[in-house]
C-alpha positions in Angstrom: 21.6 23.4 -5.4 19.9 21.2 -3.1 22.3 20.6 0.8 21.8 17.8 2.5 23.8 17.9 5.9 25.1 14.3 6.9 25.7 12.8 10.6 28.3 10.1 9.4 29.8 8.9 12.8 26.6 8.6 15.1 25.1 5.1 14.2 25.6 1.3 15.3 27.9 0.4 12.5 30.2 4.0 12.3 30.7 5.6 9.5 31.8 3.1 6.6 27.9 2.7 5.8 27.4 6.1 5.5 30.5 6.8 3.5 29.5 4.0 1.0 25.4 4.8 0.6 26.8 8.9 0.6 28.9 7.6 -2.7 26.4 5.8 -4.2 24.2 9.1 -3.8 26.7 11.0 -5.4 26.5 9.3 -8.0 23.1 9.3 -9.1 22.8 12.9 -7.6 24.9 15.2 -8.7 23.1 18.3 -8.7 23.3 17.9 -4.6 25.4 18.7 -2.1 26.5 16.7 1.0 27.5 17.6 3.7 29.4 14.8 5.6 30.3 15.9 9.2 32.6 13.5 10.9 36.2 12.7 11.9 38.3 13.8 8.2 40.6 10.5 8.5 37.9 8.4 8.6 35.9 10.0 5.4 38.5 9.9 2.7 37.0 7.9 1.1 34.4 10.4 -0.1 37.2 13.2 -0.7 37.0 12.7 -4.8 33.4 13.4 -5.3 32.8 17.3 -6.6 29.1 17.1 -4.5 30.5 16.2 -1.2 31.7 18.1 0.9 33.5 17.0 4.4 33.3 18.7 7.5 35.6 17.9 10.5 34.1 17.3 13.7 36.4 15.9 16.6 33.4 14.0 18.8 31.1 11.5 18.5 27.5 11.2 20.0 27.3 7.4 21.4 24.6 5.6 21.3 24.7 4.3 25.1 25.6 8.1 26.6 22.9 10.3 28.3 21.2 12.5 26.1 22.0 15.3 28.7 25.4 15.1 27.0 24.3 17.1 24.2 25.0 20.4 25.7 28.5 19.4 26.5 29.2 17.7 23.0 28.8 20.8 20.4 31.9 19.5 18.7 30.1 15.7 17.7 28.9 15.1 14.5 25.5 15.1 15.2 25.3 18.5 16.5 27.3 20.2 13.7 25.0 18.5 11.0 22.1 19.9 12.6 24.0 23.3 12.8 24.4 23.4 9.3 20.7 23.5 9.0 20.2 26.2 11.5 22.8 28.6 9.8 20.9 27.7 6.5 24.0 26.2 5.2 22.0 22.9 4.9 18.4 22.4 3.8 17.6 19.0 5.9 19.5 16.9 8.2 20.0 12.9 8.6 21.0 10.6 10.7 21.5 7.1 12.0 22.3 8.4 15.8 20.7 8.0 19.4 16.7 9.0 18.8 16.9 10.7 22.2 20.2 12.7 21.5 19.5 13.3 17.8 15.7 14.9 18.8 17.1 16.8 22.2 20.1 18.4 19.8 17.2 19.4 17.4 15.0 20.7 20.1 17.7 22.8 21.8 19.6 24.2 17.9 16.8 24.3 15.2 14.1 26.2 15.3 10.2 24.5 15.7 7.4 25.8 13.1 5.5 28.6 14.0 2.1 27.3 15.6 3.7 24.4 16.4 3.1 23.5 20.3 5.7 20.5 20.2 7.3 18.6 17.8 7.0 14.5 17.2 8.6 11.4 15.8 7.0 10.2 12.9 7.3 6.4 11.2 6.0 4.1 9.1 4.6 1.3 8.8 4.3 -1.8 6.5 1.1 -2.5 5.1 0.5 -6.0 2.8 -0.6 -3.6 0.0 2.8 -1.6 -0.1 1.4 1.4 0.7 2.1 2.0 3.8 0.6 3.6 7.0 2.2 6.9 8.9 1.6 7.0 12.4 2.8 10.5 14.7 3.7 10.4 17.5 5.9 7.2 18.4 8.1 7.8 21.2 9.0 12.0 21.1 6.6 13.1 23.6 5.5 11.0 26.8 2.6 13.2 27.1 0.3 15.0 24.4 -2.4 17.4 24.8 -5.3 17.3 22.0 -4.4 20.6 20.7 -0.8 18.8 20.2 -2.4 15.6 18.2 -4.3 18.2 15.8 -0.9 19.8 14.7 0.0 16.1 14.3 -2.6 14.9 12.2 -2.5 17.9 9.7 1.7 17.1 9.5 1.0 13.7 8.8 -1.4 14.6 6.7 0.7 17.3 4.6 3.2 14.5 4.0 1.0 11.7 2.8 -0.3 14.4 0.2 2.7 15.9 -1.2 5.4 13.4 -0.6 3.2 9.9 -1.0 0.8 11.5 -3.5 -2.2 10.5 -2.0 -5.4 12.5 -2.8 -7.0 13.4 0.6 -5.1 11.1 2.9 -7.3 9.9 5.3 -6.4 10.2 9.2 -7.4 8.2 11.9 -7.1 8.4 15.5 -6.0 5.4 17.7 -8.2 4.4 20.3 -9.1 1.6 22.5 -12.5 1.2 20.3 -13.8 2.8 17.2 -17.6 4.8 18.5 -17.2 8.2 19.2 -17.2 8.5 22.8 -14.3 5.7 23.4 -11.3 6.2 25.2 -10.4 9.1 28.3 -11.7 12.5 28.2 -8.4 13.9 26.3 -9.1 11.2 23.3 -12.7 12.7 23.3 -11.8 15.9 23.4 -9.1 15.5 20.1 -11.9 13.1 18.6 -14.0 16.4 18.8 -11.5 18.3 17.1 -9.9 16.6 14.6 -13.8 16.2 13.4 -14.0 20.1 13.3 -10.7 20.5 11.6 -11.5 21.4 7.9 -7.6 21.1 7.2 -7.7 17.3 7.2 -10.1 14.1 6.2 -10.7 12.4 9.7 -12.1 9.3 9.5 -12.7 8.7 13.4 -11.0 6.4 15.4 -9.2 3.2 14.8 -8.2 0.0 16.8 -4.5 -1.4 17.3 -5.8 -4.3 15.7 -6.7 -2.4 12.5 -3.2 -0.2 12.1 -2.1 -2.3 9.2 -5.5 -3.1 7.7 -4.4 -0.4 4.7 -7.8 1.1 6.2 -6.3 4.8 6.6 -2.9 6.9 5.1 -2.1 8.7 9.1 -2.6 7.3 12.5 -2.4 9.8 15.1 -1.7 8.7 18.7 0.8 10.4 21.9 4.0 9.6 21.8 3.9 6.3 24.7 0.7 5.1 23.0 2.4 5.3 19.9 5.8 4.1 20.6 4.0 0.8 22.7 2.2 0.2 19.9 5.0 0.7 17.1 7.4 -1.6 19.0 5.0 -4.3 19.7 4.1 -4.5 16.0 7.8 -4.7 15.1 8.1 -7.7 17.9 5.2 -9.6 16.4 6.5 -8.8 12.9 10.1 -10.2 14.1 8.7 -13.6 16.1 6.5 -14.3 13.6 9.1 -14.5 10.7 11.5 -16.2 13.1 8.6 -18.8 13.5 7.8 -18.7 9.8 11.4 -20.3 9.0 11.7 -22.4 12.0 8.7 -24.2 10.7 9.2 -24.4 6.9 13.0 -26.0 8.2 11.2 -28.4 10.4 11.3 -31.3 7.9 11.5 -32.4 3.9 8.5 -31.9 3.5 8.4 -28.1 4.3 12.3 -27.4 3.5 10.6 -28.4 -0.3 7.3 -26.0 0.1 9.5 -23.8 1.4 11.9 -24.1 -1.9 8.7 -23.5 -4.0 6.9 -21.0 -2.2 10.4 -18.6 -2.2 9.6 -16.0 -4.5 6.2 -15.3 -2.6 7.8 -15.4 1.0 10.8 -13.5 -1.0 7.9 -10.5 -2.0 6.4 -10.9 1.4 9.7 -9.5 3.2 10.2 -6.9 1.0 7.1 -5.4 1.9 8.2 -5.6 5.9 11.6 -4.2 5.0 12.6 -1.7 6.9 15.3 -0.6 5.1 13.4 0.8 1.8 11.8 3.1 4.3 14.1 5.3 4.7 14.1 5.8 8.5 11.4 8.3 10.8 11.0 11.9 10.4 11.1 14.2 13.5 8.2 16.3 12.7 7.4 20.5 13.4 11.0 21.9 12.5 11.5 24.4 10.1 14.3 22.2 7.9 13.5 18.4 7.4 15.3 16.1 10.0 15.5 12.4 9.2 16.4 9.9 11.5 17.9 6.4 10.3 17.7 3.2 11.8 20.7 3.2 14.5 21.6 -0.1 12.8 21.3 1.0 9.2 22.8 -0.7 6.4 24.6 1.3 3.6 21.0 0.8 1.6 19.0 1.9 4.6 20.8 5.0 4.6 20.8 6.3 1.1 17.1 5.9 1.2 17.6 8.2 4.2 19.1 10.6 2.0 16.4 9.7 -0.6 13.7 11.0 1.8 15.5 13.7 2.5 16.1 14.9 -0.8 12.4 14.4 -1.8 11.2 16.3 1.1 12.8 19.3 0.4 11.8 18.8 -3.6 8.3 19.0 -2.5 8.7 21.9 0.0 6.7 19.5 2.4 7.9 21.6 5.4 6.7 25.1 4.1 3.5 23.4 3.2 3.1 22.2 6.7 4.2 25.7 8.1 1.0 27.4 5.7 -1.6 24.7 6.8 -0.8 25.3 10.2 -1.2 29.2 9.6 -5.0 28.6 8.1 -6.1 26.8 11.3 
């Protein structure tokens, strides 16, 4: 039976989101096994389901509190979840906690792949086709070596094959132009290479402009390139719809295209939804680790879980762990 170990008290919105999208789970899952750690009183909710299973933990990792807490709070939630998957009692982790906390608690209590220099933050994002773009890194690492953006590009890789299904995914890497010789000497020097690597299907390099041009399946960047770039396309993403209704409210005229035009405009925010992703995967551990959205919606989180549980169908992280042995 597939385990699947649950933070349930670190997010925005506690643990009543987490408690519903764990039952819903449940419920079309029942050949898997959650692990809800969090404060018993405030989980009983989930006490009737054969497939959960609720683990008390007295503290709480806030969102606000210095990650250097993490040491001194063994007890939260968010540290005994990602206990459970280094005492193999769990087979992948989630949650909706601090991104700082939740990666320094897997960093100092679960093991990194072998071959893997240092471990990343990998999202997604939206593309008009619905297919999506994976980018690694986007805000782990402040610095990057190119040896470091090779292991990410053949994890980025490994995912979009086994868990998107894509037939060699191709991999770009993000630049300030797209010839060959663009960019600092360490952007040259990972150009070089990820064009030597035999692992992956690297395309060259890509512009910001391009990322959601559905041009390439992986973008590989450092982790402040990446998380600059990540969080300006969500800004432009959230002005632009903000604009988008101001506009079509502006008069009669455009309250009625907007009335006809819903079910396009309806499709078009689907597509940008962040909550069908399913949240950003820290990359290079030895057990899947998910991380939801801190302000994740009951729905946003059971497609947490849904990653989750597909990643470890697919094996993706022993598959990542062998492609890292044949380089």
């Amino acid at each position: 039976m597939i385990r699947l170990s649950v933070d349930a008290m670190s997010g925005d919105l506690g643990s009543t989101i987490v408690q519903e999208a764990c039952a819903t789970f449940a419920k079309k899952h029942e050949n898997v096994c959650l692990k809800v750690v969090g404060k018993k009183e405030e989980l009983t909710s989930l006490e009737t389901y054969k497939n959960i299973d609720i683990i008390d933990a007295r503290d709480v990792m806030m969102m606000d509190e210095s990650v250097m807490k993490v040491r001194r709070k063994k007890d939260s939630s968010m540290v005994k979840a990602i206990t459970l998957a280094k005492e193999d009692e769990a087979d992948a982790v989630i949650s909706c906690g601090s991104t700082g906390a939740f990666y320094i608690s897997a960093m100092l209590f679960l093991p990194r792949l072998e071959g893997v220099e240092k471990s990343c933050l990998m999202a997604t994002l939206p593309t008009l086709n619905g297919r999506g773009v994976l980018m690694l890194d986007v805000g782990a690492n402040a610095e990057n070596t190119p040896s470091q953006l090779v292991d990410f590009a053949l994890m980025g890789s490994t995912y979009a094959k086994y868990v998107w299904h894509r037939d060699d995914p191709k991999v770009a890497l993000l630049n300030i132009g797209s010839e060959e010789k663009k960019g600092d000497s360490m952007h040259q020097e990972t150009y070089q290479l990820l064009k030597a690597c035999p692992q992956i299907h690297f395309v060259g390099n890509i512009e910001g402009k391009e990322m959601l041009n559905e041009q390439v399946d992986v973008i590989v960047t450092d982790g402040f390139t990446g998380n600059v770039a990540l969080k300006t396309t969500e800004g432009v993403a959230t002005q632009l719809m903000k604009g988008l209704k101001q506009t079509m409210l502006s008069s009669t005229w455009s309250k009625l295209g907007a009335l006809l035009s819903k079910g396009a405009l309806s499709s078009l925010k689907q597509k940008f939804d962040p909550k069908m992703v399913g949240g950003a995967l820290m990359m290079g551990f030895v057990k899947p680790v998910i991380k939801a959205h801190g302000a994740s919606d009951a729905t946003a989180f059971e497609s947490a879980l849904n990653l989750a549980l597909e990643m470890v169908e697919q094996d993706v992280v022993n598959k990542m762990k062998d492609g890292m042995h044949s380089l």
